[in-house]
N, C-alpha and C positions, 0 to 999 in steps of 0.2 A: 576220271569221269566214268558214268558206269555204261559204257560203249560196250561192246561184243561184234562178234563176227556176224551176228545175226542182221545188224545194220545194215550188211551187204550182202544179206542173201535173199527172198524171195517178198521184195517191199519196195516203195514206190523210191526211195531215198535214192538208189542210185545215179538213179535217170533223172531227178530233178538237181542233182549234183551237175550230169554231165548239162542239160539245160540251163544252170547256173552260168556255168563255165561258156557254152558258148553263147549267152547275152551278155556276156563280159567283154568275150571277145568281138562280136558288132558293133557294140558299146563305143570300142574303145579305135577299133580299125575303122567302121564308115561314115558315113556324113547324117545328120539325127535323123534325115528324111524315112533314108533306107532300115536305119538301126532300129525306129522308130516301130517300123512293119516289122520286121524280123523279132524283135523283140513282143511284137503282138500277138503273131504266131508262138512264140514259145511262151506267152504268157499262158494264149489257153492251151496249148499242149502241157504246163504246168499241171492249170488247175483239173485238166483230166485223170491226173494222178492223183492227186488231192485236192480237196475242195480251194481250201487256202493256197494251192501252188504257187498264184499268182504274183503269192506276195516275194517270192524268190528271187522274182526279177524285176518288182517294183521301184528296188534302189538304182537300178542299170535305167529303168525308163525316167525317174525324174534326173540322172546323171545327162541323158540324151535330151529331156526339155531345157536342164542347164547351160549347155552348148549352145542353144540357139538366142541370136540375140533380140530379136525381133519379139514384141508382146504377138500379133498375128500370125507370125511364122511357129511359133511355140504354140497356137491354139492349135496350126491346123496338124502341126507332130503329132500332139495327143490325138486328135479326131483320127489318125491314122492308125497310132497304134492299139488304141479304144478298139477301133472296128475291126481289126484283122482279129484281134484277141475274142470278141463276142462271136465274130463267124469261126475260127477253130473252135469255141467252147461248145457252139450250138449244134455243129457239124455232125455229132453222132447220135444225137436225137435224130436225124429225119431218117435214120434206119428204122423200121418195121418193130425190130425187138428191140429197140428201147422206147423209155416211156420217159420222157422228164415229169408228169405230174410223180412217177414210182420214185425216182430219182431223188428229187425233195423231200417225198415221204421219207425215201431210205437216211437223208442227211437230220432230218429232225428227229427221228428216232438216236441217231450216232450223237447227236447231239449232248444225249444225257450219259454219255463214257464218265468216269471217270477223270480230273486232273491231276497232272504232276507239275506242282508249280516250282517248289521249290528245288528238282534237278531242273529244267528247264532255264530256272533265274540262273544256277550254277555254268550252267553251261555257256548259256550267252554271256555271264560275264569272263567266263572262257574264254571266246572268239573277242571279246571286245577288249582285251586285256591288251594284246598288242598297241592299238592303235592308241590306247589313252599314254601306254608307256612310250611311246614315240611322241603323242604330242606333249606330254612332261618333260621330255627330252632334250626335243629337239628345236620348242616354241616354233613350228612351221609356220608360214606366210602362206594358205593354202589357195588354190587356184580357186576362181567360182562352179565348174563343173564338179570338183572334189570335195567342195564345202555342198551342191546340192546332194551327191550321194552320201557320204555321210550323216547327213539327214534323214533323207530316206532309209539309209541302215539302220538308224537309231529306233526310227518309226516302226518297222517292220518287223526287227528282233524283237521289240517288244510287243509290238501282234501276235508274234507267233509265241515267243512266252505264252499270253495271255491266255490262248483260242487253243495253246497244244494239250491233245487229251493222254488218253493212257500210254500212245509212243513216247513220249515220256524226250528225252534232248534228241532222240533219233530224228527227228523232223527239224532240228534246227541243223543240219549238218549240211545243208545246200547255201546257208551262209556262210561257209567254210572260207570259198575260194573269196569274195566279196569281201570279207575282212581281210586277209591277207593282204589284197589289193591293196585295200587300203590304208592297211597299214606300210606299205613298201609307196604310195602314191603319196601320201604326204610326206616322206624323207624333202629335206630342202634341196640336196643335191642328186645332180645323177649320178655321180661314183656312190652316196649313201644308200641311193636305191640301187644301186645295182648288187652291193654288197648285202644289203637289207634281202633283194632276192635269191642269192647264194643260200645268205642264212636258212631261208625258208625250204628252199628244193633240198638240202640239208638234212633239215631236219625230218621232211616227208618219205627223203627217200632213204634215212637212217630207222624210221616208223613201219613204213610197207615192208620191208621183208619180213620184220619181226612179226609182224601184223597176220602176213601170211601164211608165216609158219606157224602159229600159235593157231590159227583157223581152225576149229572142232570142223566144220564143216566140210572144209577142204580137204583136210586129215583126212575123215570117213568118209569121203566117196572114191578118195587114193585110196585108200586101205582097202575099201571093198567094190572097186567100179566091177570089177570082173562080176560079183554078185547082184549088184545094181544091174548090169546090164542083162542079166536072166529074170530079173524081174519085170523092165520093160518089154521085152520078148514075150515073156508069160501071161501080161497083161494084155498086150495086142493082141496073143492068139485069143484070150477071150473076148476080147472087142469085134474080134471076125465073128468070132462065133454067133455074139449076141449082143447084134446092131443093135437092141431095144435098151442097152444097159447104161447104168450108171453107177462111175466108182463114188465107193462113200468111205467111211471111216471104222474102225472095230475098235479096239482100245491105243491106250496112249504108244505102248512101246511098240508098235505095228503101224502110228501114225504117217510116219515119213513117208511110207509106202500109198500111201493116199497120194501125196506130190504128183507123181506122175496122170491122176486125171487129166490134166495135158491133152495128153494124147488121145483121150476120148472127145473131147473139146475139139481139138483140130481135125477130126475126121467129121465133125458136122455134128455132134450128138450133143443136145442140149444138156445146158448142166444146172438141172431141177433145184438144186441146191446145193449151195455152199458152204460146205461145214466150219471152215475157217472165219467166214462171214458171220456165219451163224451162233458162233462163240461167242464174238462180240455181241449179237442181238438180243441171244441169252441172258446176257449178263446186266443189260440195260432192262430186261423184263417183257420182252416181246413174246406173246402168247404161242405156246409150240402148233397151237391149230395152224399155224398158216403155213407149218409143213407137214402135218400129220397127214394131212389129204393124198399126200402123195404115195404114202404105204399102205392108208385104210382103203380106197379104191385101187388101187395099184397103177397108175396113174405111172409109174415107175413099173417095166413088167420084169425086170430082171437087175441087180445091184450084182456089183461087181469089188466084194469087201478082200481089204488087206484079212491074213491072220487072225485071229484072236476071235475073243468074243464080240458080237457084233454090236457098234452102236455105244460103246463104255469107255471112250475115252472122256478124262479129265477136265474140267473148267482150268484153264491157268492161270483166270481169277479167280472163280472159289473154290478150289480140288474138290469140286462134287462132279460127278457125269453131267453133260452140258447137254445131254437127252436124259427122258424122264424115264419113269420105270414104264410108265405107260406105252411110252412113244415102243420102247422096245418088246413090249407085251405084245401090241397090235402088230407090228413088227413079225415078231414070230409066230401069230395067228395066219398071216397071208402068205409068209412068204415059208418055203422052205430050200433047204441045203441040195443042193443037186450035183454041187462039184467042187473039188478043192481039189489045187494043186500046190505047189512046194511054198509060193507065196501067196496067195489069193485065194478067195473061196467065192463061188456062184450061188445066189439064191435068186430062186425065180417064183412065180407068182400061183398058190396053189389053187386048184380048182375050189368050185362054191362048194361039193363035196368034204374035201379034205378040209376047207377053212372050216367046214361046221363039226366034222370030227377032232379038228386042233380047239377049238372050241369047250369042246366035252372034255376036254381031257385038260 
């Protein structure tokens, strides 16, 4: 499958993995009441990750409506875990800086990404692969809680087939641990399942080292933390310097070094724009005005660039600059070079003078 390390490096996947895992485990330890809330809460702590998160752990909540036997006891489950999930989702709206009317905006725009349907189909017939060869098998006698999740797995993998855009099977990998389940939950016996689980921890943990050691990722920040670590020093010191700044991007092979705006983030410094974000909005055709503003007034009074030339890194959808010639014309009208150090270079914002001499020239 065409999986990478990058799965596991700076993307919502990991966390809705571990979220997977423990509405699994509520699921399966408390009584539907409680599972029910809990499960609501990591629903909208899902979908804060991604829009669709929710559907993650949709198969664990009709698994918990399964459980209960009661037609009214099963209404007021759901009205429970409905509501814990709609108040996590809505919760970071009533901060200041955010906006859900922007929010919508930003999801309709992402809307028209690209799809990858056919790794997507490959993939979930992947993770379903198990569970169909255990029931050819093994013709299990399945319980009604494990005949409703299976349902709802069937339902959800192929939502998320349908609705996954250019992450391409990276987004179906928080059904990972929910197959597996399932496929070890309908064995007819407990010795079956118990061996069935052997199998699995087996093969995960015959996977992860190799998994790890093969990590480009990992590799290079072993290989060069000592360098990494002068480049966050370096950066800092100019984040002292020039509380007004923001790191941005220069070309591709200096992009890594972008990563660390982090750190400008956590010390309170808004972060104007998102170049990572902004690739993708690029690519769907959103007009570059609605960040140009921020270098044609300087609105932005000091950028804080990795290396290289400023502003020319790559589309990795279509290897063209994912800024225009424009954007970096006006770019170099306003702003000029005032400092570079071993990793980093400072441009700060030229007087109405010099803009009209960079001008002429």
């Amino acid at each position: 499958m065409p999986l990478s390390p990058f799965a596991y490096w700076t993307r919502a996947d990991p966390f809705l993995i571990l979220i997977s895992v423990c509405a699994l485990l509520v699921t399966v330890v408390l009584n539907p009441l409680a599972a029910a809330a809990i499960i609501g809460v990591l629903a909208g702590l899902a979908t804060g990750f991604k829009v669709h998160g929710f559907i993650y752990v949709t198969p664990l909540a009709i698994m918990t409506l399964g459980r209960v036997a009661a037609q009214r006891d099963r209404f007021v489950v759901a009205i429970v875990g409905v509501a814990c999930a709609i108040i996590v989702i809505l919760l970071p709206f009533c901060l200041k800086q955010s906006s859900l009317v922007g929010y919508l905006h930003y999801l309709r725009v992402a809307a028209l990404h690209r799809f990858a349907f056919e790794e997507n189909l490959l993939f979930a017939a992947a993770l379903f692969a198990p569970i169909i060869a255990v029931w050819f098998w093994c013709k299990p006698v399945i319980n009604p809680p494990e005949l409703w999740l299976l349902g709802g797995l069937g339902i959800s993998l192929a939502t998320a087939v349908l609705i996954g855009g250019v992450s391409g099977p990276y987004h179906l990998l928080p059904f990972v641990p929910i197959c597996l389940y399932c496929a070890i939950a309908i064995l007819p016996t407990k010795e079956a399942r118990r061996v069935g689980a052997i199998i699995f921890s087996v093969f995960l943990l015959a996977y992860g080292p190799g998994f790890l050691l093969d990590s480009r990722i990992i590799k290079f920040y072993f290989d060069h933390s000592s360098v990494e670590r002068e480049k966050v020093v370096e950066l800092q010191t100019y984040l002292d310097n020039y509380p007004d700044s923001q790191v941005g991007i220069s070309d591709g092979s200096h992009y890594f070094d972008a990563n660390y705006r982090i750190f400008s983030v956590l010390r309170g410094h808004p972060l104007h724009i998102d170049f990572a974000a902004w690739e993708d909005l690029a690519y769907v055709g959103v007009d570059e005005k609605t960040i140009v503003r921020f270098i044609e007034t300087c609105e932005v009074p000091t950028w804080i660039l990795p290396l290289g030339t400023p502003f020319t890194k790559l589309s990795w959808y279509t290897k063209h600059p994912i800024l225009s010639d424009d954007f970096r014309r006006i770019f170099s009208t306003n702003y000029k070079l005032i400092q570079t150090g071993e990793f980093y270079q400072v441009w700060k914002c030229r007087s109405s003078a010099e803009k009209n001499g960079a001008k002429l020239n």
